[in-house]
N, C-alpha and C positions, 0 to 999 in steps of 0.2 A: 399275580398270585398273592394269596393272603400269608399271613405269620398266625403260625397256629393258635396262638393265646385268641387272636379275632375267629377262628372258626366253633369257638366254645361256647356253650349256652354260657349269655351273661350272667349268669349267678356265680357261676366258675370263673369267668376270663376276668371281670372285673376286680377281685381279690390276686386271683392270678397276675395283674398286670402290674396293683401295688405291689407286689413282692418284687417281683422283677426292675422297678422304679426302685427300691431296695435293693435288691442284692448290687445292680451297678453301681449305687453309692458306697455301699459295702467293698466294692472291686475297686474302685477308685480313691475311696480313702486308706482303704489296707497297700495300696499300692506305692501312695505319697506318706503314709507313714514309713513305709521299707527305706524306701529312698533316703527321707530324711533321716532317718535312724543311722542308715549307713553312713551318712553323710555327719553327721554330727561323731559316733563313731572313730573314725579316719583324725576327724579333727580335733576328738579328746585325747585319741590315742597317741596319735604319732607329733599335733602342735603342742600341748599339754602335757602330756607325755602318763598321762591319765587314764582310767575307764569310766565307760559309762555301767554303772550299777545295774546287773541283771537284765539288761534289755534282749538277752535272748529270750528269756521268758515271756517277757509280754510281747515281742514281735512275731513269737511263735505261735501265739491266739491269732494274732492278726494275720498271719502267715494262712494260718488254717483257714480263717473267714472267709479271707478274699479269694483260694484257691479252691475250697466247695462252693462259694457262690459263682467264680467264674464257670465253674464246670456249670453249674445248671445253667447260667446263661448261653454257654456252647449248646449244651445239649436241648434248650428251646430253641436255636435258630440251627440246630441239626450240624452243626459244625465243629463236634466231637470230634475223635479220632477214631478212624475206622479203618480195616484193612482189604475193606469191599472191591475187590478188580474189577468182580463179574456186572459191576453197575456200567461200569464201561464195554463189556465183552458181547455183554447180550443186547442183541437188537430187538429180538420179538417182541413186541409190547406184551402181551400175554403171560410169556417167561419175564420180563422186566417184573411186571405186577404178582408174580407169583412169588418170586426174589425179594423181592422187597417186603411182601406181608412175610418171609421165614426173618428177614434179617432184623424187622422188628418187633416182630414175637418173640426171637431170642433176648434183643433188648431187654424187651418187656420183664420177660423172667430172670434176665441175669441182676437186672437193676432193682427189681422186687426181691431176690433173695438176699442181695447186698444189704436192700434197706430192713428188710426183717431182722439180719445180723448186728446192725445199724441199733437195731430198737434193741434188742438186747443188750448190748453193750451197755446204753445207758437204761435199761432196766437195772441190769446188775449196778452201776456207779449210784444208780437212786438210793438202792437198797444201805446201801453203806452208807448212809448220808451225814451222820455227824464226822465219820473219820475217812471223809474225802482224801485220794492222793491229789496229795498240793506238790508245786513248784518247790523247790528248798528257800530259794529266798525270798520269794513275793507271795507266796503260799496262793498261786492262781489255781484254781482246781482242774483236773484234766475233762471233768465235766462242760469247760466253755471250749474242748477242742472236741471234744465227741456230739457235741450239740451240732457243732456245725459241718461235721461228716454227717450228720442223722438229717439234718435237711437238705445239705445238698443231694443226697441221692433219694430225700424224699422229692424233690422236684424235679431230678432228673428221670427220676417213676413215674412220674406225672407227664410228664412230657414224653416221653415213651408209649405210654396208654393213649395219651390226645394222639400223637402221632398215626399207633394202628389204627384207631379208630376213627382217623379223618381216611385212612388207605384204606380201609372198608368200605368208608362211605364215598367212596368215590371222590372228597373234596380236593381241590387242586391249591395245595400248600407251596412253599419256600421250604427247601429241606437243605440246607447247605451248599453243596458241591454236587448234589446228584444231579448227574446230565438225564434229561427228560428226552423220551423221544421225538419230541418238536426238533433237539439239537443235533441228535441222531441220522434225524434225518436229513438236515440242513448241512450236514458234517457229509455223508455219503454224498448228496446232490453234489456238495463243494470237490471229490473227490472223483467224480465220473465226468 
């Protein structure tokens, strides 16, 4: 089975796939910043008996980065969190495919109204633009934390829509954790 970003017209997947090349560098170096922050940290604090100047500020940008880029990363390989039993429950294939186009339609619209809120948000931060709220001591504007709530659930939107609209078109994706009924079946066979 394919990964959705491959069942997109390439005009789509191929920017689609830089971002993603992105955002895991984004997840991997906001990740080795925490760490070492903490670590450095620990070792001003308690051997130096010191602090480190404002670094919750700026680890909080980065806090933000790498936690809406991970999220769209989950939610391209479908391995979000979800509280779907009934993907385990129902065996009809029929009902399986009718389940699955409501639970990603809901997606769809709960992720699209997120991001519309999303765009407000920093509509309004735009609008204010000379008298940004800033950080008190690093004067970091809250503008580089609301950017990156604004795309991660712009591409978790996005991957939402590919998703229904590969489960419309009948393509046969990687969806995380959903057991397909090939397994289904193979699961009952094991059982009988």
């Amino acid at each position: 089975m394919a990964h959705i970003a491959e069942t997109l017209p390439k005009g789509i997947a191929t920017p689609l796939q830089g971002s993603l090349r992105m955002m895991r560098w984004i997840v991997i170096l906001s990740g080795f910043l925490m760490s070492v922050t903490f670590f450095l940290v620990v070792i001003i604090r308690y051997g130096f008996n010191g602090d480190l100047f404002a670094y919750e500020e700026w680890l909080l940008t980065a806090c933000f980065w790498g936690f809406f880029a991970g999220s769209a990363l989950a939610s391209e390989r479908g391995h979000h969190i979800n509280a779907d039993i009934l993907g385990i429950i129902i065996t009809n294939p029929r009902l399986r495919w009718w389940r699955r186009l409501i639970v990603l339609t809901i997606e769809l619209v709960v992720t699209a109204a997120i991001l519309y809120w999303g765009y407000l948000m920093l509509a309004e931060e735009l609008a204010k633009y000379p008298i940004w709220k800033t950080t008190p001591a690093l004067k970091i504007p809250y503008f580089a934390w609301r950017v990156s709530i604004f795309l991660g659930f712009f591409f978790m939107t996005i991957f939402a829509a590919a998703y229904l609209y590969a489960h419309i078109r009948g393509i046969e994706i990687d969806y995380g954790d959903d057991t397909d009924a090939e397994d289904m079946n193979k699961k009952e066979e094991a059982d009988q």
